[in-house]
C-alpha positions as CSV (number, residue, x, y, z in Angstrom):
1,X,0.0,0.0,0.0
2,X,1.6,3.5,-1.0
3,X,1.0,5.7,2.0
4,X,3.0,8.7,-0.6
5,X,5.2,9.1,2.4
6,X,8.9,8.5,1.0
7,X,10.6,5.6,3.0
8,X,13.2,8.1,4.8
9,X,10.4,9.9,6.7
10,X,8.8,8.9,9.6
11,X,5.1,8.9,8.7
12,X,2.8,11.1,11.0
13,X,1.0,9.9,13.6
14,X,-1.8,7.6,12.4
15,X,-3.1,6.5,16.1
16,X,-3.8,9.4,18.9
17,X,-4.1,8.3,22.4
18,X,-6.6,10.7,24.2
19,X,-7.3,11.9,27.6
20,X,-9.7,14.4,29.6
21,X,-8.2,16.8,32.7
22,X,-9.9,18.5,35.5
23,X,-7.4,21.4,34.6
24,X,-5.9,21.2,31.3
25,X,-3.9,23.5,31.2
26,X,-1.9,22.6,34.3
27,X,-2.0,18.7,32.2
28,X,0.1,20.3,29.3
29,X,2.7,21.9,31.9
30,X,3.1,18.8,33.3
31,X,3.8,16.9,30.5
32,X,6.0,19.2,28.7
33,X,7.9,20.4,31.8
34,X,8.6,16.6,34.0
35,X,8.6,14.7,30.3
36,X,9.3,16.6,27.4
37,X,6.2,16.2,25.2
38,X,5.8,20.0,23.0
39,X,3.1,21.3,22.8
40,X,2.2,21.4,19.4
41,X,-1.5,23.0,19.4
42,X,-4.0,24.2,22.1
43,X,-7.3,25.3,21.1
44,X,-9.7,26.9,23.8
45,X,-10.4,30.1,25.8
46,X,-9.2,30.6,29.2
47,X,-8.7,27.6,31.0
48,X,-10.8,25.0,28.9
49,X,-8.9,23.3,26.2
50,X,-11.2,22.2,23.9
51,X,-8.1,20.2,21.7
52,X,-4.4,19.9,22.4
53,X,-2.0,18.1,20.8
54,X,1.2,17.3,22.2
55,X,4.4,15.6,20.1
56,X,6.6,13.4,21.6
57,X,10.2,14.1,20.7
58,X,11.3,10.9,19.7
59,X,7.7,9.8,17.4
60,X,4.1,10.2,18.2
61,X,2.2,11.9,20.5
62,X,-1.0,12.3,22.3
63,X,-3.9,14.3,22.5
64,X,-6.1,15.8,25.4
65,X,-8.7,17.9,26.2
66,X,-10.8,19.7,29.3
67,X,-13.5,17.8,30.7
68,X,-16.7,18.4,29.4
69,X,-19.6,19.7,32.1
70,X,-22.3,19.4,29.5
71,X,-23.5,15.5,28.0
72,X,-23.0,14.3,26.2
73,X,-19.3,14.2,25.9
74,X,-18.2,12.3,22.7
75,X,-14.5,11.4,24.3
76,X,-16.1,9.9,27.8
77,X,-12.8,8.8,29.2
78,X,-12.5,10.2,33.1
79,X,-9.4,12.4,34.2
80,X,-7.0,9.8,35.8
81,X,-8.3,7.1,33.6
82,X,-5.1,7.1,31.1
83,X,-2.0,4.8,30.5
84,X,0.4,4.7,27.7
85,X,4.2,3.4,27.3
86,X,5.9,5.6,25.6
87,X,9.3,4.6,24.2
88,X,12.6,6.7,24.8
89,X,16.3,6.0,24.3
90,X,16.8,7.7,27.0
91,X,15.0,7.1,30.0
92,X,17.2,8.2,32.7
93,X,17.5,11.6,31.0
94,X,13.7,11.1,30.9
95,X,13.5,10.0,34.6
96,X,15.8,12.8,36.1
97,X,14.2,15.3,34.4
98,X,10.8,14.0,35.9
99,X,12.1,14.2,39.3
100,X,13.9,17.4,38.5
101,X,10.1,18.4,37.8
102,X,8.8,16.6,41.1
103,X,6.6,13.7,38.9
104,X,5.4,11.0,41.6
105,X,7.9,8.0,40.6
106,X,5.5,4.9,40.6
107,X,8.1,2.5,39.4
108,X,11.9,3.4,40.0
109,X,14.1,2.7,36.9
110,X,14.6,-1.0,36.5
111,X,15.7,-3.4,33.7
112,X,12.6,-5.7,32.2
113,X,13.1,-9.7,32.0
114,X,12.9,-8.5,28.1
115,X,15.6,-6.4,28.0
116,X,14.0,-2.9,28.0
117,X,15.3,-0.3,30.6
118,X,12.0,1.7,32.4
119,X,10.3,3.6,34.7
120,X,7.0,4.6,35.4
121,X,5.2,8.4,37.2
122,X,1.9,9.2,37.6
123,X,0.6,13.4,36.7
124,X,-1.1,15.2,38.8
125,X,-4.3,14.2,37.1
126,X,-3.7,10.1,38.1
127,X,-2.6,8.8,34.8
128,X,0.3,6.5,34.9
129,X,3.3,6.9,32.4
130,X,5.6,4.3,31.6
131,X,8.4,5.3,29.8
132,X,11.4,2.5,28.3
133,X,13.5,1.3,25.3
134,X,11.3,-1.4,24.0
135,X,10.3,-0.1,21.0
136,X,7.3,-3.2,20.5
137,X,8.2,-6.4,18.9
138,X,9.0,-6.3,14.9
139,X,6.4,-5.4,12.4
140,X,4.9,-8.3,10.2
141,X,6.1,-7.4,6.6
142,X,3.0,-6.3,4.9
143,X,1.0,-9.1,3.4
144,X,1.7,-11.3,6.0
């Protein structure tokens, strides 16, 4: 299948992981200040965010919103709700920079039976983030 990406770009996100906040705004600090995501767009007045998408430096990203006080509310997933490995070469850089930022460490850095190197903190909205080298097991080559 030609995607019209050429092979020596990485392809744009193609699957979002979402997630609701009690305060938004605060959410997107967070994340760019203990973890490194950026901030890529926030769309909203005040303190609701109605959409943000944030990138992750190494591929991917996520996106996240304000809760909604009105129903009904398309994205129903509650603040505190969320969990996503994200992948890292780095994840002591990662992991000192969210203590430097005063993350809650759930999981101290620790080697995996399967070879991966991770950690994992929780926001201040609940959701857990693991972060660690295993980048997933290989790809099937298409038509297979």
């Amino acid at each position: 299948m030609d995607t019209g990406t050429p092979a020596t770009e990485t392809p744009a996100p193609q699957v979002w992981p979402t997630l609701r906040a009690t305060d938004a705004r605060a959410l997107i600090r967070f994340l760019t200040d203990a973890f490194g995501f950026r901030e890529v767009v926030s769309y909203g007045e005040g303190e609701f965010v109605g959409h943000a998408e944030l990138a992750w430096p190494e591929g991917g990203g996520v996106m996240l919103g304000s809760v909604r006080e009105t129903a009904p509310d398309e994205w129903p997933g509650l603040p505190g709700s969320f969990s996503a490995y994200v992948v890292t070469a780095d994840p002591d850089g990662v992991h000192a920079r969210a203590v430097a930022a005063g993350a809650r460490i759930t999981a101290a850095l620790h080697e995996t039976d399967y070879g991966s190197r991770d950690f994992a903190a929780a926001d201040p909205e609940g959701n857990h983030w693991y972060f660690g080298t295993y980048p997933g097991a290989p790809r099937p080559a298409p038509g297979s």
